[in-house]
ZAVO-470757 format. One record per residue: residue number from 1; y, x, z of N, C-alpha, C, CB in turn. Coordinates in pm, whole numbers. Glycine has a CB too. Layout:
% ZAVO-470757
<pt><n>NUM</n><n_yy>Y</n_yy><n_xx>X</n_xx><n_zz>Z</n_zz><ca_yy>Y</ca_yy><ca_xx>X</ca_xx><ca_zz>Z</ca_zz><c_yy>Y</c_yy><c_xx>X</c_xx><c_zz>Z</c_zz><cb_yy>Y</cb_yy><cb_xx>X</cb_xx><cb_zz>Z</cb_zz></pt>
...
% end
This chain:
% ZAVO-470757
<pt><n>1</n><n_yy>9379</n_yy><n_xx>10400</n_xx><n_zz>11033</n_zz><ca_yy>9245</ca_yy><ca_xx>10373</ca_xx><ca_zz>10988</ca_zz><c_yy>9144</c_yy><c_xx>10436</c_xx><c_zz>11082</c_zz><cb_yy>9226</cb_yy><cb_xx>10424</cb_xx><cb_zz>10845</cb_zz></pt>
<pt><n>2</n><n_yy>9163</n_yy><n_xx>10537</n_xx><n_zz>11117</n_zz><ca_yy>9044</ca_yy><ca_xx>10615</ca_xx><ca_zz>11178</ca_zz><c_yy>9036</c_yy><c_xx>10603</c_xx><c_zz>11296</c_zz><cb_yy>9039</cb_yy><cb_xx>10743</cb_xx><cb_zz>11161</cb_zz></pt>
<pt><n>3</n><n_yy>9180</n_yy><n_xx>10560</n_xx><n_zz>11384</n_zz><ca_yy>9176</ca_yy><ca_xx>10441</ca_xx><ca_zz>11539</ca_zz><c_yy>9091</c_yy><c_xx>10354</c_xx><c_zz>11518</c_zz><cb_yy>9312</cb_yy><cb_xx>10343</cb_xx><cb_zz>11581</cb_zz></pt>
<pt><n>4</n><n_yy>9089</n_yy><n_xx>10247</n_xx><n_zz>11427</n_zz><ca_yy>8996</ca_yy><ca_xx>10136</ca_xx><ca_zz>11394</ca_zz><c_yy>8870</c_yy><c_xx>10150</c_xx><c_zz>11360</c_zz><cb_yy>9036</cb_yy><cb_xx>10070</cb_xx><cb_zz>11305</cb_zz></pt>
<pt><n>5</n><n_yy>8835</n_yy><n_xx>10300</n_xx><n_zz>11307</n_zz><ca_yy>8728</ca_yy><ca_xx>10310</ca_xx><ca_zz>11274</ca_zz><c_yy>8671</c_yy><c_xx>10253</c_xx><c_zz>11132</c_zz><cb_yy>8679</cb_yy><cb_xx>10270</cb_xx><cb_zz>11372</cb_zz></pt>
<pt><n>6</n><n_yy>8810</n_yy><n_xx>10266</n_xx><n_zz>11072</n_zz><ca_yy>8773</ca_yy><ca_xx>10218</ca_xx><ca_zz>10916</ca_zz><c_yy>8761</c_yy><c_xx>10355</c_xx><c_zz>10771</c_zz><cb_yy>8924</cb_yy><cb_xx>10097</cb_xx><cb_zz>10873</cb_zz></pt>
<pt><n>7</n><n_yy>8708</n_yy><n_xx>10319</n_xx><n_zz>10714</n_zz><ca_yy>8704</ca_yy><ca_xx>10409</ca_xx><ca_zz>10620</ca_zz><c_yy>8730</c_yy><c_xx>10370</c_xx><c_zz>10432</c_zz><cb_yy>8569</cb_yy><cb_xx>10462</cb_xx><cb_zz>10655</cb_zz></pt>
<pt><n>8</n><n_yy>8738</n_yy><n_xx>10450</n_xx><n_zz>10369</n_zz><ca_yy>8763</ca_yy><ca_xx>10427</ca_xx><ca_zz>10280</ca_zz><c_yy>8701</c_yy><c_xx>10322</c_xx><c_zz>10191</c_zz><cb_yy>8769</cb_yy><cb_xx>10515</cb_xx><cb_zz>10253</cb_zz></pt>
<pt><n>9</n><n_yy>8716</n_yy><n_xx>10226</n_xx><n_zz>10138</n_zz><ca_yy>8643</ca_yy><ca_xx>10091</ca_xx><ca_zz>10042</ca_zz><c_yy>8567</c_yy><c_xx>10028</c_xx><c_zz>10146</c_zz><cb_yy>8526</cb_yy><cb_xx>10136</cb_xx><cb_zz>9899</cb_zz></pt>
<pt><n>10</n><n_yy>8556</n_yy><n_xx>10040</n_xx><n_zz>10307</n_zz><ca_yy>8514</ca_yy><ca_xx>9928</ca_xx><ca_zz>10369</ca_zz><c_yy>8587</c_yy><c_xx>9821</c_xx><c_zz>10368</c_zz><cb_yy>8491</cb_yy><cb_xx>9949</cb_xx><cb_zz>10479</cb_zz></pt>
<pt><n>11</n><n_yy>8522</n_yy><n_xx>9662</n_xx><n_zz>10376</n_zz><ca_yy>8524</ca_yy><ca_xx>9546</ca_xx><ca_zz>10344</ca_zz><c_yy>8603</c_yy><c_xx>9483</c_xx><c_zz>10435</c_zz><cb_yy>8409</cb_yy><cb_xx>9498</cb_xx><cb_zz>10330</cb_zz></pt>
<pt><n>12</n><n_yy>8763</n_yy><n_xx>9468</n_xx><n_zz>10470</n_zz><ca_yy>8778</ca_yy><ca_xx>9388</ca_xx><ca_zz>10591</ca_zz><c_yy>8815</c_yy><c_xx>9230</c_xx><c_zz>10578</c_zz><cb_yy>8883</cb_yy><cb_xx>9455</cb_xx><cb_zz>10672</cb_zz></pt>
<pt><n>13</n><n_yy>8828</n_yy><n_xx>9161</n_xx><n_zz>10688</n_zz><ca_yy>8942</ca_yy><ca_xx>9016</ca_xx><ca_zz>10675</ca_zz><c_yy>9056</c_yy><c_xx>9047</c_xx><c_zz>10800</c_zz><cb_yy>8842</cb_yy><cb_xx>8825</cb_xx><cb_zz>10718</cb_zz></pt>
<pt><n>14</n><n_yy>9144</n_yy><n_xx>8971</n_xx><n_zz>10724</n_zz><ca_yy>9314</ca_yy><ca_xx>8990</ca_xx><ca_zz>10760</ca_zz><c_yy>9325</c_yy><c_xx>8876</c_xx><c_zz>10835</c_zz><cb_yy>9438</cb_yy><cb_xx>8992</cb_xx><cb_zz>10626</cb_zz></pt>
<pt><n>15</n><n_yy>9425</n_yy><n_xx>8859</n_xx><n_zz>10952</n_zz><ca_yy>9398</ca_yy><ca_xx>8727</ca_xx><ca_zz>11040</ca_zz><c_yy>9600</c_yy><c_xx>8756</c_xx><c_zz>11088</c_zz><cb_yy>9223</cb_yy><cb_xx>8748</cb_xx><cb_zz>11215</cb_zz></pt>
<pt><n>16</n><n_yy>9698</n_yy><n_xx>8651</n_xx><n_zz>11048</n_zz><ca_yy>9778</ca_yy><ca_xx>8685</ca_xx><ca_zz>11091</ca_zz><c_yy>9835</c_yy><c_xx>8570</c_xx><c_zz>11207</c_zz><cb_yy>9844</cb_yy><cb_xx>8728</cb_xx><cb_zz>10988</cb_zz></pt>
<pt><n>17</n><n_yy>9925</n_yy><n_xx>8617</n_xx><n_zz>11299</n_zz><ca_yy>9959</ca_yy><ca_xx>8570</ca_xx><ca_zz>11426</ca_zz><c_yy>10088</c_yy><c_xx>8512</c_xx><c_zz>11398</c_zz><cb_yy>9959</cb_yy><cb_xx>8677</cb_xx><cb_zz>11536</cb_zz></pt>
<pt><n>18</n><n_yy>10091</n_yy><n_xx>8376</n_xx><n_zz>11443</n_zz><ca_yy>10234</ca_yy><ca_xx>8418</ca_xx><ca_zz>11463</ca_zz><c_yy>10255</c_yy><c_xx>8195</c_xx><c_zz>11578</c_zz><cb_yy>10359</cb_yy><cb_xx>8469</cb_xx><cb_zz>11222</cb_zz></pt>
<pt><n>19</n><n_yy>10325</n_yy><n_xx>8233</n_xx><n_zz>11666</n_zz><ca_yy>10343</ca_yy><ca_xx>8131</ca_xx><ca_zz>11766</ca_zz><c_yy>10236</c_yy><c_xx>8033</c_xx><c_zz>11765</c_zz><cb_yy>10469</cb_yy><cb_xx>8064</cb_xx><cb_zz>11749</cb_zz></pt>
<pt><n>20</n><n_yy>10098</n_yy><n_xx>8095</n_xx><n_zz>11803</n_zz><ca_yy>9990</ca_yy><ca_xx>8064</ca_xx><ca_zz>11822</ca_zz><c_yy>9888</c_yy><c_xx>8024</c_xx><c_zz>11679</c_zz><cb_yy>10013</cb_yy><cb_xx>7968</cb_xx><cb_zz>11916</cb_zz></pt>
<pt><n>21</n><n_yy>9940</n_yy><n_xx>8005</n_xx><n_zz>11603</n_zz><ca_yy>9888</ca_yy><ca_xx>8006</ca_xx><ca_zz>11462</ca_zz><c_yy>9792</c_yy><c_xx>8131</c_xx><c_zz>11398</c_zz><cb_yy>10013</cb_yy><cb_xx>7999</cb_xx><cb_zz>11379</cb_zz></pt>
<pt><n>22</n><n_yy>9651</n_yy><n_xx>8115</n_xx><n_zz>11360</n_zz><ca_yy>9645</ca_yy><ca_xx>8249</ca_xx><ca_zz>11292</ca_zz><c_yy>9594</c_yy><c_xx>8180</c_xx><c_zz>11132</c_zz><cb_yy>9516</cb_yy><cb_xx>8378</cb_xx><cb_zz>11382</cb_zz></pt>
<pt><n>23</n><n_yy>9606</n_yy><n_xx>8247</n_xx><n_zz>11063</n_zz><ca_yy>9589</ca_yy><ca_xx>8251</ca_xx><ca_zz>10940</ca_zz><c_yy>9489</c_yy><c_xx>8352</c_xx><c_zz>10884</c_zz><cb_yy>9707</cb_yy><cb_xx>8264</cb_xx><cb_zz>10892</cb_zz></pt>
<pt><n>24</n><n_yy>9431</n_yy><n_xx>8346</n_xx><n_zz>10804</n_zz><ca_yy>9325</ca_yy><ca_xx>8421</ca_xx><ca_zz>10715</ca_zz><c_yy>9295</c_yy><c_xx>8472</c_xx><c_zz>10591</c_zz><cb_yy>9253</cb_yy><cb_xx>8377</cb_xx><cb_zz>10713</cb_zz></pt>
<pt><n>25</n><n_yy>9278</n_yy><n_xx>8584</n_xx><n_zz>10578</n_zz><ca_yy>9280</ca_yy><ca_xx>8638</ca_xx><ca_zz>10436</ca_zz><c_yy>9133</c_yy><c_xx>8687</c_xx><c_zz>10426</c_zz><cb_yy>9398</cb_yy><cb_xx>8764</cb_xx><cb_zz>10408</cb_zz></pt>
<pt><n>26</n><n_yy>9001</n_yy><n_xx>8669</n_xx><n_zz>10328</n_zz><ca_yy>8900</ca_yy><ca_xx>8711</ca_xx><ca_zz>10361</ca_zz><c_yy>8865</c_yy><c_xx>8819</c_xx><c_zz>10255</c_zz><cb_yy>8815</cb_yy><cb_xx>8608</cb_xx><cb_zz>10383</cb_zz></pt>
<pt><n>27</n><n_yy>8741</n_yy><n_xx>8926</n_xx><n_zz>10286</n_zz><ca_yy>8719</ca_yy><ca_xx>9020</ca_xx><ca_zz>10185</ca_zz><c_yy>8777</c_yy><c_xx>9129</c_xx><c_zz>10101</c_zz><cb_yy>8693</cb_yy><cb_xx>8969</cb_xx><cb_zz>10127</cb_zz></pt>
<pt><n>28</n><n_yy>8887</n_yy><n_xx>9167</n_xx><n_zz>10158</n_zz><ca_yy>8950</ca_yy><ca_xx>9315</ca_xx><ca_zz>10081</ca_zz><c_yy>8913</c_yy><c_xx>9410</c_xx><c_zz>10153</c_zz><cb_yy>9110</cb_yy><cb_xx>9339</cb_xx><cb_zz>10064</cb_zz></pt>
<pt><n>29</n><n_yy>8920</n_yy><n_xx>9519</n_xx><n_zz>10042</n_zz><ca_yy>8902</ca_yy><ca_xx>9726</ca_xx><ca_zz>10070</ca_zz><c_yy>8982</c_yy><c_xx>9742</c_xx><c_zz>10127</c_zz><cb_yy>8913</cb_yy><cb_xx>9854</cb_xx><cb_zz>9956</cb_zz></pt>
<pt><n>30</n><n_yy>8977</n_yy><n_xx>9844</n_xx><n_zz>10226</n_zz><ca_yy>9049</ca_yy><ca_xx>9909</ca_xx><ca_zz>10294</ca_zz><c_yy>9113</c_yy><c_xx>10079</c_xx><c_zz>10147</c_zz><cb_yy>8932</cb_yy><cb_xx>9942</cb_xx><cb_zz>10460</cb_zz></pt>
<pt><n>31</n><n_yy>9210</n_yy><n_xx>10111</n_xx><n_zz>10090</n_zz><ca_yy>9253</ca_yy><ca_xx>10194</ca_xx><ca_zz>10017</ca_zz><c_yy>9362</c_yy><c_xx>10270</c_xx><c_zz>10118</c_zz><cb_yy>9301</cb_yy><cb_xx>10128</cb_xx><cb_zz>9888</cb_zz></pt>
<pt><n>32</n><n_yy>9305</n_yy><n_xx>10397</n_xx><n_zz>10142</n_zz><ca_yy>9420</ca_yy><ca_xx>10477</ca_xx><ca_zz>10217</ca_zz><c_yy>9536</c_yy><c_xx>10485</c_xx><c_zz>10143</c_zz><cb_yy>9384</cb_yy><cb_xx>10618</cb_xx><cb_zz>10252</cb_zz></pt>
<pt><n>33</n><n_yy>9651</n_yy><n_xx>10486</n_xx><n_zz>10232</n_zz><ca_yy>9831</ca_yy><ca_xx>10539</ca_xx><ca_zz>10174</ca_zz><c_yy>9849</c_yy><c_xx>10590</c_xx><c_zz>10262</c_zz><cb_yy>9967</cb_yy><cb_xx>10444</cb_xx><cb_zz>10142</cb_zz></pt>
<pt><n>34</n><n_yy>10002</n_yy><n_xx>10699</n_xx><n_zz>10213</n_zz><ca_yy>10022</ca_yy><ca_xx>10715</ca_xx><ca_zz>10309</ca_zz><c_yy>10170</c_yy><c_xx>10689</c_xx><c_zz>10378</c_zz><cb_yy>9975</cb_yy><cb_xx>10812</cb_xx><cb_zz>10309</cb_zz></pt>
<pt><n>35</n><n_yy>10127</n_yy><n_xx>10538</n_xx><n_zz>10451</n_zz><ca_yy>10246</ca_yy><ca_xx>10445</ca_xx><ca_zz>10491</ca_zz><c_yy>10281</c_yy><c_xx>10510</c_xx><c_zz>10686</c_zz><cb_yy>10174</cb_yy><cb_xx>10229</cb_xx><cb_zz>10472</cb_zz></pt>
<pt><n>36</n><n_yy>10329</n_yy><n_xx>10449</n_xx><n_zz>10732</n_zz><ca_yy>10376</ca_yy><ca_xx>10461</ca_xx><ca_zz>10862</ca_zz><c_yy>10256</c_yy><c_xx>10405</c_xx><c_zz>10930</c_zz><cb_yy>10515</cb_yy><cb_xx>10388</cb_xx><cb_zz>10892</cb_zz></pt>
<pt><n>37</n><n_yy>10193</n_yy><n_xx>10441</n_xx><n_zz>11063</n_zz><ca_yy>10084</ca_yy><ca_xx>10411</ca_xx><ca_zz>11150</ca_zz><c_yy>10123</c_yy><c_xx>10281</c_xx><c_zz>11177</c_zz><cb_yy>10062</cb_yy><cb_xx>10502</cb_xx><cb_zz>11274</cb_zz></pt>
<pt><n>38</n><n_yy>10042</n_yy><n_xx>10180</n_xx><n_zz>11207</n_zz><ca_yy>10031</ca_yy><ca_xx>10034</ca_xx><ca_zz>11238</ca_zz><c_yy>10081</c_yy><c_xx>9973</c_xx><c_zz>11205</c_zz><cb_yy>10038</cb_yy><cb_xx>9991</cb_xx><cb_zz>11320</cb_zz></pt>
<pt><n>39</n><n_yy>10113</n_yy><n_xx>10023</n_xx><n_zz>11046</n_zz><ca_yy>10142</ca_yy><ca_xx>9947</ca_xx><ca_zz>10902</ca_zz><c_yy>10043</c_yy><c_xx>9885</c_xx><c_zz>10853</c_zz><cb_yy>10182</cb_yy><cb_xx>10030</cb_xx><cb_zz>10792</cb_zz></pt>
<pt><n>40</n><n_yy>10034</n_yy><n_xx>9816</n_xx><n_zz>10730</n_zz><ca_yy>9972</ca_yy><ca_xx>9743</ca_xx><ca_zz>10632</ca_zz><c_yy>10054</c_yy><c_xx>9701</c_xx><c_zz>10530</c_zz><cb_yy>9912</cb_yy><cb_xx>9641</cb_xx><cb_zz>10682</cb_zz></pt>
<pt><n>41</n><n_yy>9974</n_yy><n_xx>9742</n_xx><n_zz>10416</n_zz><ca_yy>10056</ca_yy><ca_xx>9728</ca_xx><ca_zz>10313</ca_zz><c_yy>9949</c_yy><c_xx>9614</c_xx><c_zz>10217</c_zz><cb_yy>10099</cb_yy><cb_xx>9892</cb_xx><cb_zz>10243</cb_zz></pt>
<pt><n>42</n><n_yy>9961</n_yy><n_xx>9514</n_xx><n_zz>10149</n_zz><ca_yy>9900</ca_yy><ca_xx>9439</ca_xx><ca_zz>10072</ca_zz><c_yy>9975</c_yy><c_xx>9380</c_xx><c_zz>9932</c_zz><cb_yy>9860</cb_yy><cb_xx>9345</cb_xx><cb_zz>10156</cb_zz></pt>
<pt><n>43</n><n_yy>9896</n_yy><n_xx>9348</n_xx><n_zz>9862</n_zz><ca_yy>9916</ca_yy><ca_xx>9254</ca_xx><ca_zz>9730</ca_zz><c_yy>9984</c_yy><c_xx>9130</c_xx><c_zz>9777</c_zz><cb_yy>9770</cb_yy><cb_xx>9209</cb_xx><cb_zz>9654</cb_zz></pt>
<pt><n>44</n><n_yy>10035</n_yy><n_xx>9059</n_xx><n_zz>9706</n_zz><ca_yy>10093</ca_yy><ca_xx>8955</ca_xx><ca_zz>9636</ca_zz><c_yy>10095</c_yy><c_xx>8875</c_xx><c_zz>9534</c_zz><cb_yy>10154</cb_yy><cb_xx>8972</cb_xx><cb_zz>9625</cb_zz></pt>
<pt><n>45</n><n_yy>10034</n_yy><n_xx>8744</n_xx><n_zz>9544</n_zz><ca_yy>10000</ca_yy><ca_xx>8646</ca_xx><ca_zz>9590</ca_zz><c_yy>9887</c_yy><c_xx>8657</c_xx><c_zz>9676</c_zz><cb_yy>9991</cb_yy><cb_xx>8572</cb_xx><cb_zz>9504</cb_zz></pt>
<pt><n>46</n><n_yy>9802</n_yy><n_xx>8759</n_xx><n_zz>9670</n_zz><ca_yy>9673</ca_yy><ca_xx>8771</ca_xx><ca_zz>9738</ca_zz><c_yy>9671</c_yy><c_xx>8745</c_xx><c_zz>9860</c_zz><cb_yy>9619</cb_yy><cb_xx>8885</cb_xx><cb_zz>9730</cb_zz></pt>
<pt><n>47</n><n_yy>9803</n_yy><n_xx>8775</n_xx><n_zz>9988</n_zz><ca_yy>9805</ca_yy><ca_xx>8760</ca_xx><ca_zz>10097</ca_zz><c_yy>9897</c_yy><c_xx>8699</c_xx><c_zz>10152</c_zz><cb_yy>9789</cb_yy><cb_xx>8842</cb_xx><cb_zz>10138</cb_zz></pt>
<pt><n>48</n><n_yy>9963</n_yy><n_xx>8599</n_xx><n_zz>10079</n_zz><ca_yy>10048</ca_yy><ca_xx>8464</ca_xx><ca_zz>10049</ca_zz><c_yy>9990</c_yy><c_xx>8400</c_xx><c_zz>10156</c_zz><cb_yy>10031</cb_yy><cb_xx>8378</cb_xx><cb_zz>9897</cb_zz></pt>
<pt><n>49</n><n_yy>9866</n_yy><n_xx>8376</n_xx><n_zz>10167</n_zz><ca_yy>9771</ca_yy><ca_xx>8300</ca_xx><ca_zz>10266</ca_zz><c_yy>9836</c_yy><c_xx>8301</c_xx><c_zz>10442</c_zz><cb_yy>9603</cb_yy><cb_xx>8392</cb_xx><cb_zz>10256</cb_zz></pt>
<pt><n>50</n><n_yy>9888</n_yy><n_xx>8425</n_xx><n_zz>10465</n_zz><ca_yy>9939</ca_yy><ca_xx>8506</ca_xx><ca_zz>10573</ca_zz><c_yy>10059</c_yy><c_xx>8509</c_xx><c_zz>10632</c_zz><cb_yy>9930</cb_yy><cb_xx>8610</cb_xx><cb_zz>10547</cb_zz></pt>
<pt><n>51</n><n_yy>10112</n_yy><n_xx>8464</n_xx><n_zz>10537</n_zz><ca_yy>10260</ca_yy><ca_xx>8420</ca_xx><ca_zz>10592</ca_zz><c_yy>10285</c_yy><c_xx>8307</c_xx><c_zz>10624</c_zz><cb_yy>10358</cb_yy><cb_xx>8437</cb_xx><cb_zz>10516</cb_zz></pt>
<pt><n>52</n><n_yy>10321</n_yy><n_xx>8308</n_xx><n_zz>10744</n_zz><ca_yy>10331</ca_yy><ca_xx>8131</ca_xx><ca_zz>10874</ca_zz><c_yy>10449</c_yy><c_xx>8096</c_xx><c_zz>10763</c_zz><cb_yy>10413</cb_yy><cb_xx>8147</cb_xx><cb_zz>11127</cb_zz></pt>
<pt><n>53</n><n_yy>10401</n_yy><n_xx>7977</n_xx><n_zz>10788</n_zz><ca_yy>10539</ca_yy><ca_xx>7874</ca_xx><ca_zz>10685</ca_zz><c_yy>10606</c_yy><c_xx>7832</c_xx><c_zz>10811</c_zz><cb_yy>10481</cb_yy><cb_xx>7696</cb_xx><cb_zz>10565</cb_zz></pt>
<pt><n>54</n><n_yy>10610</n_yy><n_xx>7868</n_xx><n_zz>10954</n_zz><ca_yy>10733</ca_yy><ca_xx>7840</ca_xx><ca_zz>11013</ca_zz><c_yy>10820</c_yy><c_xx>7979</c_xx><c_zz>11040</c_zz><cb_yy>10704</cb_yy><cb_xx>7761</cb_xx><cb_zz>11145</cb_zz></pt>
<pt><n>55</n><n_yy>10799</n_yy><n_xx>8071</n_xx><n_zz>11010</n_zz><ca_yy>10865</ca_yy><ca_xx>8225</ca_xx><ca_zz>11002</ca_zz><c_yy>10933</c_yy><c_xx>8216</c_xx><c_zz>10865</c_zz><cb_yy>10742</cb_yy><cb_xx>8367</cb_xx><cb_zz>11008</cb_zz></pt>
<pt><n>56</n><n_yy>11045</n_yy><n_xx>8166</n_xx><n_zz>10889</n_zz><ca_yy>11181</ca_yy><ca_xx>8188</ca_xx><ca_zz>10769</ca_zz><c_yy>11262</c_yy><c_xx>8269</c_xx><c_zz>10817</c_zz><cb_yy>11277</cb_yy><cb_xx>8061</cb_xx><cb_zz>10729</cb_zz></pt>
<pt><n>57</n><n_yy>11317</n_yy><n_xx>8308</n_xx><n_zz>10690</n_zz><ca_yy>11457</ca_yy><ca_xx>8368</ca_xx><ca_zz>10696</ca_zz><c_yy>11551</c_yy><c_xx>8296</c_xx><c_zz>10758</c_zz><cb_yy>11509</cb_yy><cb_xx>8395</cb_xx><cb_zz>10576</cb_zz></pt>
<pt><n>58</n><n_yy>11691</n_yy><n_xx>8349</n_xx><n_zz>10828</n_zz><ca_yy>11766</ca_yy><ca_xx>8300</ca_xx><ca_zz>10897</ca_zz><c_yy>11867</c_yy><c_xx>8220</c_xx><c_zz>10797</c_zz><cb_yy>11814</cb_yy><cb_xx>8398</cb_xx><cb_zz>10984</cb_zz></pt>
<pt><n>59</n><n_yy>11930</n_yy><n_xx>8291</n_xx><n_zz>10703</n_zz><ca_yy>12017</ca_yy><ca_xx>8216</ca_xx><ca_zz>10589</ca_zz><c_yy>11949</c_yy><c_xx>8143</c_xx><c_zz>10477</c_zz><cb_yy>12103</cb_yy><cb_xx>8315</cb_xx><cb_zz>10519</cb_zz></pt>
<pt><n>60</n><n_yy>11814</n_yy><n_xx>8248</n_xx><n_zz>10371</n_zz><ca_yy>11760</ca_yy><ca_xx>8137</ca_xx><ca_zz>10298</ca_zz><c_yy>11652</c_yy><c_xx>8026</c_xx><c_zz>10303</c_zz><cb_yy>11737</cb_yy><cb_xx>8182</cb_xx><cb_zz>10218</cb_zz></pt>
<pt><n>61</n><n_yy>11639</n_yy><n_xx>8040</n_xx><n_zz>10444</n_zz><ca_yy>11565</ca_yy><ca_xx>7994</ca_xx><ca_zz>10502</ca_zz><c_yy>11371</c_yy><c_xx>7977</c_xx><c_zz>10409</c_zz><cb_yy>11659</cb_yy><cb_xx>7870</cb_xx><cb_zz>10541</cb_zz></pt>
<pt><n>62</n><n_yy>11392</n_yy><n_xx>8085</n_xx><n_zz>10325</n_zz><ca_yy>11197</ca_yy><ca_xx>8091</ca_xx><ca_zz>10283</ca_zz><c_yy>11116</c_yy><c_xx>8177</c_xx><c_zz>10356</c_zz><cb_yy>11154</cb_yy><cb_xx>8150</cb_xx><cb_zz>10126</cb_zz></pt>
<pt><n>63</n><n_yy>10994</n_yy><n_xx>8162</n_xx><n_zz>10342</n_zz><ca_yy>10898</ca_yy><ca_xx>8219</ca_xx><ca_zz>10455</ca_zz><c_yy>10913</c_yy><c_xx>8351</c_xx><c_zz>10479</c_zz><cb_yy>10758</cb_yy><cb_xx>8203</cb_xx><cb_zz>10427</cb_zz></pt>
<pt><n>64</n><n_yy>10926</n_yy><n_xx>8437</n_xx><n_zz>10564</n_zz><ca_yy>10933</ca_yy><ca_xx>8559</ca_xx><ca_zz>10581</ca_zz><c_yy>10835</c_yy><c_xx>8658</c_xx><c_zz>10531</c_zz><cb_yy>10945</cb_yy><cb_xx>8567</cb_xx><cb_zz>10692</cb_zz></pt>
<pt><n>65</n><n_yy>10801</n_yy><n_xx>8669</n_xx><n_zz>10446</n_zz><ca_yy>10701</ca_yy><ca_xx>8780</ca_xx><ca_zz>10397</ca_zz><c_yy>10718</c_yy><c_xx>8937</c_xx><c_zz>10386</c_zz><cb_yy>10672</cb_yy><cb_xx>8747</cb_xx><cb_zz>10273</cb_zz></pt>
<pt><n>66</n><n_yy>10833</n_yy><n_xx>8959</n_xx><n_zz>10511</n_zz><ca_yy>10856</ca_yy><ca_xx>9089</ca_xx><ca_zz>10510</ca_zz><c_yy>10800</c_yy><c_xx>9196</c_xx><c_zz>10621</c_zz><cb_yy>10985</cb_yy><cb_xx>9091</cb_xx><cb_zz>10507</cb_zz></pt>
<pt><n>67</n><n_yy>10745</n_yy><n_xx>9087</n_xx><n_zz>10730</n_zz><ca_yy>10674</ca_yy><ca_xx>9109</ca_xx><ca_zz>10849</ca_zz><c_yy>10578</c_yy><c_xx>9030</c_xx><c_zz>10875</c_zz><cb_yy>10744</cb_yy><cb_xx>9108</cb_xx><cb_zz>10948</cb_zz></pt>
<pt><n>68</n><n_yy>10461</n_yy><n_xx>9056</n_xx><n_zz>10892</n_zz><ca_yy>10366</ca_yy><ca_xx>8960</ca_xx><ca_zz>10928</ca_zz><c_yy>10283</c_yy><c_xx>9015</c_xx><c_zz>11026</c_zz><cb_yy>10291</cb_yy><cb_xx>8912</cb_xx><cb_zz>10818</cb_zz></pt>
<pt><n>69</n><n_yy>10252</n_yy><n_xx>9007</n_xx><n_zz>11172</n_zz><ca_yy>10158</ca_yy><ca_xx>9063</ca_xx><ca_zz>11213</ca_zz><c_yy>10015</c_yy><c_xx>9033</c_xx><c_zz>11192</c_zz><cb_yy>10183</cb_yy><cb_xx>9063</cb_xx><cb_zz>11311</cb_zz></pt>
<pt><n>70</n><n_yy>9938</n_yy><n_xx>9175</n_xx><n_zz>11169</n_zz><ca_yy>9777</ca_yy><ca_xx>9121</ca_xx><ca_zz>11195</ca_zz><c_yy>9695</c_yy><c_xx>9192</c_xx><c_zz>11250</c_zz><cb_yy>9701</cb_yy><cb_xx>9091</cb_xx><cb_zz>11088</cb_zz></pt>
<pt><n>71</n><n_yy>9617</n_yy><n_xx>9124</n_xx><n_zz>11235</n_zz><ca_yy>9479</ca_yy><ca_xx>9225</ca_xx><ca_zz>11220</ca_zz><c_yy>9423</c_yy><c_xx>9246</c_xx><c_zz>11146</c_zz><cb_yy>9390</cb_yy><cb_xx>9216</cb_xx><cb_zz>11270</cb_zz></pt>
<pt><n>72</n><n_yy>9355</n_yy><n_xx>9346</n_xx><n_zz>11176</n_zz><ca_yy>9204</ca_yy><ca_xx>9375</ca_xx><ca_zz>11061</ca_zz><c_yy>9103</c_yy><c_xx>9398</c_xx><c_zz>11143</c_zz><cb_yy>9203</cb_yy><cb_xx>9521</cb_xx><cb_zz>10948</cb_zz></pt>
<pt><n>73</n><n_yy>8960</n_yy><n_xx>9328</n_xx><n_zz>11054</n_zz><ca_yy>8842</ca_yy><ca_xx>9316</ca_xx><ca_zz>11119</ca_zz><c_yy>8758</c_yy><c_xx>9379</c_xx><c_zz>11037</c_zz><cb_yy>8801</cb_yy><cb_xx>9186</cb_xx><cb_zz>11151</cb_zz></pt>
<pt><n>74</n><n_yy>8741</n_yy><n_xx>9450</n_xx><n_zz>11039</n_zz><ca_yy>8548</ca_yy><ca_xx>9488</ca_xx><ca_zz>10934</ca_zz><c_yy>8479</c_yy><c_xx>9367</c_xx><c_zz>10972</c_zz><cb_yy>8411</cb_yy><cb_xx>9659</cb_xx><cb_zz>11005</cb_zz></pt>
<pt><n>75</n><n_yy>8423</n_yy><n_xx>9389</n_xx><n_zz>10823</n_zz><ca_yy>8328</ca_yy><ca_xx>9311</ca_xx><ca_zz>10793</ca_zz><c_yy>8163</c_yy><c_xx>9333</c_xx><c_zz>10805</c_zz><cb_yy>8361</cb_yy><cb_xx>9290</cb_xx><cb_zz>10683</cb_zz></pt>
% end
């Protein structure tokens, strides 16, 4: 957070990457944890939006929602 220059209940949007695709999540708080550095942790269904529907699993083949890269932008 404080690399980015974010702070507590600022407003960001989520933008995720993946084989040229980005995707968008708009308007959530930033809530400190305390997870691993250049983590992100989010809700569900809320950031459903974010997961590339061509990033499946290898055997059950459904969308991968266990990794997603992004970003975050202040708003």
């Amino acid at each position: 957070m404080k690399k980015q220059g974010l702070s507590k209940l600022d407003k960001v949007n989520l933008t995720s990457h993946f084989q040229g695709e980005k995707r968008n999540a708009f308007g959530f708080l930033v809530i400190p944890y305390s997870i691993p550095k250049q983590c992100t942790a989010t809700y569900f269904p809320e950031t459903n939006v974010l997961v590339p529907i061509k990033s499946k699993a290898r055997i059950s083949h459904t969308p991968a929602s266990k990794t997603v890269i992004i970003t975050v932008i202040k708003q």
